[in-house]
Each structure stands twice: as structure tokens, then as C-alpha cells.
KEPANU-393711 format. One record per residue: residue in one letter; x, y, z of N, C-alpha, C in turn. Coordinates in steps of 0.02 Angstrom, whole numbers, plus 50000, padded with zeros to 5 digits. Example, Ala and Ser with C-alpha at 12.3 -4.5 7.8 and 13.67 -1.06 7.14 Angstrom:
A506604971650390506154977550390506604983550390S506424988850354506844994750357506455000250394
END
This chain:
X492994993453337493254988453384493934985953361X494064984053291494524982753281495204987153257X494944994053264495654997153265495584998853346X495455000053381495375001053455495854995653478X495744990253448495994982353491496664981753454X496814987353401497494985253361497874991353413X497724997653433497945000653480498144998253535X497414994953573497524992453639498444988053614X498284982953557498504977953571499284978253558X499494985153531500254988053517500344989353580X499924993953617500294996653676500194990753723X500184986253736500314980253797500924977653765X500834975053685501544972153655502074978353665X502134983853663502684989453690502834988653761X502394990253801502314988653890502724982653892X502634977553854502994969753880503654971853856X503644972853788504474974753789505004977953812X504554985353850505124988853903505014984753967X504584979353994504624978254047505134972454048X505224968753986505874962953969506444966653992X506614973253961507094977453951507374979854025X506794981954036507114986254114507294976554181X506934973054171507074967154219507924964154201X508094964654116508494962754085509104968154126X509024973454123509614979254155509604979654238X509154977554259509064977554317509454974054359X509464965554323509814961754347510414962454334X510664964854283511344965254261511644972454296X511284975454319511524982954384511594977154450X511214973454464511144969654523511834964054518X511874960954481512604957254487513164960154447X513144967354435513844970754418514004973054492X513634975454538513694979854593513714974254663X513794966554658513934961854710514804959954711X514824960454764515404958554789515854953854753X516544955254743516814949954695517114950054647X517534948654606517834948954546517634943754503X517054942054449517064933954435517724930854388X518184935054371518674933054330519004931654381X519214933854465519494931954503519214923754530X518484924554537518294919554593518334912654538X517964912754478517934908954428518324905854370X518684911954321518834910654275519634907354308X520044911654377520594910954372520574905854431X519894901354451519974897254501520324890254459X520904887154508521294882754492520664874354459X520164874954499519744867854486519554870454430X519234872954383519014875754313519274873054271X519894876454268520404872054223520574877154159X520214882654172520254887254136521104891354097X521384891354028521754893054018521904899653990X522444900454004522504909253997522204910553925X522264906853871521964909553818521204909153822X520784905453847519994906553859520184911153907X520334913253968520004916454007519954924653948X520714925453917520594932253889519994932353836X519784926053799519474927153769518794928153800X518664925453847517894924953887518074932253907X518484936453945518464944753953518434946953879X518694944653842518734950353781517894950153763X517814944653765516914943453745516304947953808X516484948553865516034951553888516254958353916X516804960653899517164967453905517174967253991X517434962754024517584964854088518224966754098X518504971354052518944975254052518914982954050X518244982054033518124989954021517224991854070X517334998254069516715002854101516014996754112X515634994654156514984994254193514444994654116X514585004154078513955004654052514265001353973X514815000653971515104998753897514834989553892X514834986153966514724979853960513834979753971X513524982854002512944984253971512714986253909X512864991053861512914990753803512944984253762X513534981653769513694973853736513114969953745X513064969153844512484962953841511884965153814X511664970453809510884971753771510874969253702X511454972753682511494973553601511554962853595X511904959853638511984950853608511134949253633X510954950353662510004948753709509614951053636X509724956753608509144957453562509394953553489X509914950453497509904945753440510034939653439X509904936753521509604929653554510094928653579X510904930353593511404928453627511294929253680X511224923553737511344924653814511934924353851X512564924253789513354922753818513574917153859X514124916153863514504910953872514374909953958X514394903053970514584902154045515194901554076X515284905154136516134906254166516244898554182X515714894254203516024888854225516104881154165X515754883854125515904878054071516114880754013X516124885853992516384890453926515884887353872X515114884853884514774884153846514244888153844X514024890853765513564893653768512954892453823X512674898853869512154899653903511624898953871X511424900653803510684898253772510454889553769X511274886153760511174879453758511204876253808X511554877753890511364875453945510634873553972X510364881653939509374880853975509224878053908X509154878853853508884873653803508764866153826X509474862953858509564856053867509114856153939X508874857053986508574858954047507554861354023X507604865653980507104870453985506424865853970X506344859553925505944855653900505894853553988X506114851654008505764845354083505434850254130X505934856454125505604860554177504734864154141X504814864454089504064867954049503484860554060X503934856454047503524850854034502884850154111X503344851054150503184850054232502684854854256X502994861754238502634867454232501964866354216X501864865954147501284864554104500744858954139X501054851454172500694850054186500224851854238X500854851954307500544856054377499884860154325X500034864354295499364869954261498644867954249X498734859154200498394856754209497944853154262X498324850654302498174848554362497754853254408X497984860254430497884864854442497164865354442X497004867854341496354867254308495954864654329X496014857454317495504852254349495374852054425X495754852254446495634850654540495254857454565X495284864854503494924871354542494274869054490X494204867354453493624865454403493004860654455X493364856054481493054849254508492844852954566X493064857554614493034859654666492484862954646X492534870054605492174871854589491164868154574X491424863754531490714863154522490504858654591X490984856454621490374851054690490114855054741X490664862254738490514868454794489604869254779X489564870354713488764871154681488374865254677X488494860454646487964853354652488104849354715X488714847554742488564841154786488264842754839X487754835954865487204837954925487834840754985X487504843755015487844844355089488034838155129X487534832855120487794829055162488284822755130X488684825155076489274823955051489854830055051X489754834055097490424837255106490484843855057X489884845155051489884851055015490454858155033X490074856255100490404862555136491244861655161X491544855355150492104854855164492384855655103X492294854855028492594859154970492604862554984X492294867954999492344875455005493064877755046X493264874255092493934872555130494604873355107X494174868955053494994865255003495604869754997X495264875954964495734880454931496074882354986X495874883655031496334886455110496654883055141X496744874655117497144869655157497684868455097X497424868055017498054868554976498314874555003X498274882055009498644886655008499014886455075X498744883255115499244884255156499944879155166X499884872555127500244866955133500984868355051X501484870455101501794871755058502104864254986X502174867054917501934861454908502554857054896X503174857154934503924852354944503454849054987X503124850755047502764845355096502394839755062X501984842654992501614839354960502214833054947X502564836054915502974830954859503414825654901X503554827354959503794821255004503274815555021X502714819155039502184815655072502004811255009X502004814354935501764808254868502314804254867X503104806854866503454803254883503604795454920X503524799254991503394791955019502754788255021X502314790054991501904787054994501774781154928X501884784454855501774780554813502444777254772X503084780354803503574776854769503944774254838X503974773954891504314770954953503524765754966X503094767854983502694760255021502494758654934X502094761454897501624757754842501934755454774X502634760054787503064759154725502864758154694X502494761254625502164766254583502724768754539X503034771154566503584775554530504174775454565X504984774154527505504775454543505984782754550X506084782554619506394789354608507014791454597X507494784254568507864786954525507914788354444X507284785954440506824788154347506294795254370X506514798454388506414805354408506054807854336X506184806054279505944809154212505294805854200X505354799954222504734794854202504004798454185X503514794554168502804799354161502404798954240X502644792054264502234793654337502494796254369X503314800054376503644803254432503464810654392X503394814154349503094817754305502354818254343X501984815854328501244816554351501264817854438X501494813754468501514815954537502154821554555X502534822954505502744830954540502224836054524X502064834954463501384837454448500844840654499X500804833654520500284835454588500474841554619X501084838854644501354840254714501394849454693X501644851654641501564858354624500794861754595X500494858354576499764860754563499324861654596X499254857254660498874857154717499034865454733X499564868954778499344873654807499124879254719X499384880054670499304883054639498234883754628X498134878554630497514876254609497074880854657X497324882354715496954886254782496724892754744X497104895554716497084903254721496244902454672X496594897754603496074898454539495294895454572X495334891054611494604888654627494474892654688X494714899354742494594904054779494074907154731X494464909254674494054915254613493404910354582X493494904754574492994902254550492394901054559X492414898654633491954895354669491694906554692X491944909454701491624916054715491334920054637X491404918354587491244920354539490424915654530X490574909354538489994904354529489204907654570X489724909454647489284910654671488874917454646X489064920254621488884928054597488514927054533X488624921954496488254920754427487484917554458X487544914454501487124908654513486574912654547X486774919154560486044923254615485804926554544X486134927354488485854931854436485104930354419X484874934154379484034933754385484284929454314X484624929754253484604922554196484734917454244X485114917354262485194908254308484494907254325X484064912254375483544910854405482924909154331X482964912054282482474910554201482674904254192X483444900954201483414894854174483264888354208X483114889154268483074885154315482224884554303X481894889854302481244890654295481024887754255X481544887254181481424879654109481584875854119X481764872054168481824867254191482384862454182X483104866454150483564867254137483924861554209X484324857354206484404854754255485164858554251X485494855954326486084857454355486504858254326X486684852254305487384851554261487424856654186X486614855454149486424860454104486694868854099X486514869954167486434877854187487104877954224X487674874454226488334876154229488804874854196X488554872354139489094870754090488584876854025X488144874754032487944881853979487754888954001X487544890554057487674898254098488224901754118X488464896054173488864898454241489184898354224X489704893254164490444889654184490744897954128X490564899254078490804905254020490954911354087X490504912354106490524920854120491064920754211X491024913254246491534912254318492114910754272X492214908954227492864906554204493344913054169X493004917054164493534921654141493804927654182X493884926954248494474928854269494744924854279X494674916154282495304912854294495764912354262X495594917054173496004919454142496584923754157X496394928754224496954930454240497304931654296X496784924654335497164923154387497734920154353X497644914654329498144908854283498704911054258X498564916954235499124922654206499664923654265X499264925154302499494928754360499944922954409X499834916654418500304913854464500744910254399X500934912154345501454908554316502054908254351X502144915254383502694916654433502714912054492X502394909454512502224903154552502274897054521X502114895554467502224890754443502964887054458X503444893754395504104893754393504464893054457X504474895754492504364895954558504564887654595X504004887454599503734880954602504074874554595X503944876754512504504870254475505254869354507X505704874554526506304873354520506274870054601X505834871054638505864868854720505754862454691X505224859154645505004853954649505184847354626X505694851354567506304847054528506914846354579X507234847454633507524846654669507114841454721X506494842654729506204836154789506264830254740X505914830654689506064822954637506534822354599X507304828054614507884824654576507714825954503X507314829254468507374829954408507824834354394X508064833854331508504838454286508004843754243X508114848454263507894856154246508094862654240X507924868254266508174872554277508254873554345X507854868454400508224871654433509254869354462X509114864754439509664859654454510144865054408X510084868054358510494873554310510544878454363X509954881654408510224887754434510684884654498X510584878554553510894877654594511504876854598X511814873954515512284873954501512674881354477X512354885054462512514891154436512734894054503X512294895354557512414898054623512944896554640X513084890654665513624886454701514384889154661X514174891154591514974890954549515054898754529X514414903054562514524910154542514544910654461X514114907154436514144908454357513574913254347X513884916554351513184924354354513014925454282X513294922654206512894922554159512344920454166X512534913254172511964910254181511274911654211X511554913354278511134917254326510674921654299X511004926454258510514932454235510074929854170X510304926254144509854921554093509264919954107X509414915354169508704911954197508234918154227X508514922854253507784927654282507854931654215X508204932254173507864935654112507414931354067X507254924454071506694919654046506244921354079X506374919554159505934921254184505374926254162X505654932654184505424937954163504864938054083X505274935154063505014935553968504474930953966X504474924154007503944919854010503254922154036X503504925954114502864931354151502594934354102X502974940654074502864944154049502124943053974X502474937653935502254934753876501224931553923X501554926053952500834924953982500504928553992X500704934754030500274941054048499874942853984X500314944353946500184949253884499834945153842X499934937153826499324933253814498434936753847X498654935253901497984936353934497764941053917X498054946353912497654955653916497484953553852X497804951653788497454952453722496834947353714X496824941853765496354938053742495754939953773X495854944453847495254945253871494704950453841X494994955553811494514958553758493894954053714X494414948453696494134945853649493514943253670X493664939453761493334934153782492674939153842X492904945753847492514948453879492284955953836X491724957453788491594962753770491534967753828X491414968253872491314972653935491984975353939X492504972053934493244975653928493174981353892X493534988153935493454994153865494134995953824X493954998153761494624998353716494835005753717X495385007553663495345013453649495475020353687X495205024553695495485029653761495355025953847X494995024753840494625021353924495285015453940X495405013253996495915009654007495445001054034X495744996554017495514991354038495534990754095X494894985454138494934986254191495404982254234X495624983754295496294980254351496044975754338X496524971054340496584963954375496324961154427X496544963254458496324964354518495644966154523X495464971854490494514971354499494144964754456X494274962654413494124957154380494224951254404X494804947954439494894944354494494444944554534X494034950954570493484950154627493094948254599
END
């Protein structure tokens, strides 16, 4: 098992690294080949302020003097030893733009996740214990009314509701912990749909098993027989559902830091857009990318661990997607 799982667990850490690699060149084929000169639109635009000795030095630094594959070359070779290069519109390092940004936006991220957790957790277990004639059957709902409510709708509606009538929270302290917790919401709610869809259908599938039916027979009460049966064996594909909407998350975040005015990334990329700073630009979907990627590759190594039924070794682990059902 454990050289099987040192195999498995090289070739996903290889897989993640050409898949960094090829997203990393991808984007950089994708904004070499858009319309434009950025030394024209940017470096030599009069508002910048840019002087002839930076601008040559900002070309001499990213060779936009020479060949497409020679400045590909360069940018790989500065990426694999953490340089994300300079920005055209501030001539400051790009690693330290998202550094100063990247904490509020993770922070936000992370929570929505939590939030997420709990609200498919809670759903989950009332879908199974609460009587019917408390709305059993309208949990079951839930997940299809978060997924469909996009969640900027959310974040206006907490908006006016708890910082315009209940004022709760100020929304020009956008950083605060209660404007924090309710963007929170406002991005976790639809996220939360997908993980308590899988949950509440996994529950149901544990709960017809003939052990559920032995422990009920000991007289094992409810709460017993879903926190010690049910909750282990439904909870681990939400391992990779969870994996799986990080891309949503991120996503997410940068729509959601613009409804509450926070400072993040996305307020870094809007500004990046608007000024054609395409370093920058390719920075952020190359995090991107590396953040997906990393979560993913979390998951695949942990689910071995967390599911022996996973197979190692020659046999290929099973889809996602089939594990998800």
C-alpha cells in the first residue's frame, strides 16, 4: 500500500505540475496574440508618467523586443523561481501587488467554505431527522433555491438589509469581521448547494444499508447512528466536491469583494483590466490555476487515505465524478 500510494502520489504531484505549466503558457500565448502594443498603450501612455529610462528598462526586463518564444522562455524561466515580473502600470513588483490583496481575498474565500460546510451539514442532517411537519421536505429544496440565486443578489439583499435598515455593519469598514461574515454568507450560500445536493443523496444511500438497519435494531438512537454510521462514509465525496468548486469559490470572491467594496484581488484585477496591465493579469489566473490545481491534488492524495476502496498502483482511481454520485 505504501509504495503503491508513493506512486499514485508522484504521478498526481507530476500531473499538477504540467497542468500549472501548460495554464501558465497558455495564458501567456493568449495575451501575446491580443490586439495591441502594451509598450504602446501603457508604458508610452502620457498619464503613467513613465520615463524613457524605465520604459527601456521594463522592455529590456521582459524582452518585448525580441521573438514571442524568447519572451516565453524568460517568463517560465522568472515563474519557476517565484518572479511574477513587474507591473506596466505601477513599475512594482507583481508578486507584491497580490501579496498586499491576497490575505482579504483567501480570508473571505476560506470563510464562505466554512459557511458553505455548515449550512450543507445542517441541511443535511434535518433532510434525515426533522419531523415532516417541520419542513422536512422543504430542506430538501434548499440546495435548488441557493443554486439558483446568484450570490451578488445574495450580498445586496444582506446588504440592505443588515447594514442599511439594522446597521449591524458599516459598509464603508468593508474589512470589518461583521462585513467579513456576511460577505461570507452571501458567497457560501450558493456554493453550499452543490455540497449538501451530494450529501443529503449520499445520506440517503447509507441510511437504506442493511448496518444502518443492525444499528437501529440496538437501539442506537438518531443522532447516534449519524454522527457514528452515516456522517464518515456521506462525507467523503464532499471531499471532492469541495475540491471541486474552489473554482467557484475564487470566482465568487472577486464578484463579491466588489458588492462589499473590499480590497482584494478582485479590485487588483479590475484595476489591471481597465489599465491593460497584462502582467498582472497573467499572474492572477496563474494563482488561480496553482490554487485549483493544489486543492485538487490535496484531495486525490487524501482520498486514498480516507477511502480504502480507492485503488492504487496499476488500476486507476475512481472519477470524480463517479464518487460524487
Amino acid at each position: 500500500m505504501n509504495r503503491d500510494y508513493a506512486r499514485y502520489a508522484l504521478r498526481r504531484v507530476l500531473q499538477a505540475i504540467v497542468v500549472i505549466l501548460l495554464a501558465y503558457v497558455f495564458t501567456f500565448v493568449v495575451i501575446s496574440v491580443l490586439p495591441g502594443d502594451p509598450v504602446t498603450n501603457t508604458l508610452r501612455n502620457p498619464q503613467n508618467g513613465f520615463t524613457e529610462e524605465e520604459i527601456a528598462r521594463i522592455v529590456s526586463y521582459y524582452g518585448l523586443d525580441r521573438p514571442v518564444y524568447e519572451q516565453l522562455w524568460d517568463s517560465l524561466s522568472r515563474l519557476l523561481v517565484g518572479d511574477l515580473g513587474i507591473s506596466l502600470r505601477s513599475g512594482l513588483p507583481v508578486g507584491r501587488l497580490i501579496g498586499d490583496v491576497l490575505g482579504s481575498t483567501l480570508l473571505l474565500a476560506g470563510s464562505a467554505l466554512v459557511v458553505a460546510l455548515v449550512l450543507a451539514f445542517a441541511i443535511g442532517f434535518g433532510t434525515r431527522y426533522l419531523p415532516k411537519r417541520y419542513g422536512q421536505g422543504l430542506l430538501r429544496a434548499f440546495p435548488s433555491l441557493f443554486l439558483s440565486v446568484p450570490n451578488f443578489v445574495i450580498g445586496l439583499v444582506l446588504i440592505n438589509v443588515f447594514a442599511f435598515q439594522l446597521g449591524l455593519f458599516r459598509v464603508i469598514d468593508s474589512e470589518g469581521g461583521l462585513a467579513t461574515f456576511f460577505a461570507a454568507i452571501a458567497l457560501g450560500i450558493p456554493v453550499s448547494a452543490q455540497v449538501a445536493e451530494v450529501l443529503i443523496a449520499n445520506l440517503d444511500h447509507e441510511a437504506g444499508q442493511e448496518y444502518a438497519s443492525v444499528a437501529r435494531s440496538r437501539g442506537l438512537g438518531q443522532t447516534g447512528l449519524f454522527l457514528r454510521h452515516l456522517l464518515k462514509p456521506s462525507a467523503l465525496p464532499v471531499v471532492t466536491v469541495v475540491a471541486l468548486t474552489v473554482g467557484e469559490l475564487l470566482g465568487g470572491a472577486v464578484i463579491t469583494e466588489q458588492i462589499f467594496g473590499r480590497t482584494g484581488i478582485g479590485s487588483l484585477v479590475e484595476r489591471s483590466v481597465t489599465t491593460q496591465d497584462l502582467p498582472v493579469l497573467q499572474a492572477v489566473v496563474t494563482l488561480a490555476a496553482v490554487i485549483f490545481v493544489v486543492v485538487n491534488l490535496v484531495a486525490d492524495l487524501a482520498y486514498p487515505l480516507l477511502d480504502p476502496r480507492v485503488r492504487l498502483g496499476g488500476a486507476k482511481p475512481r472519477d470524480k465524478a463517479e464518487v460524487a454520485r
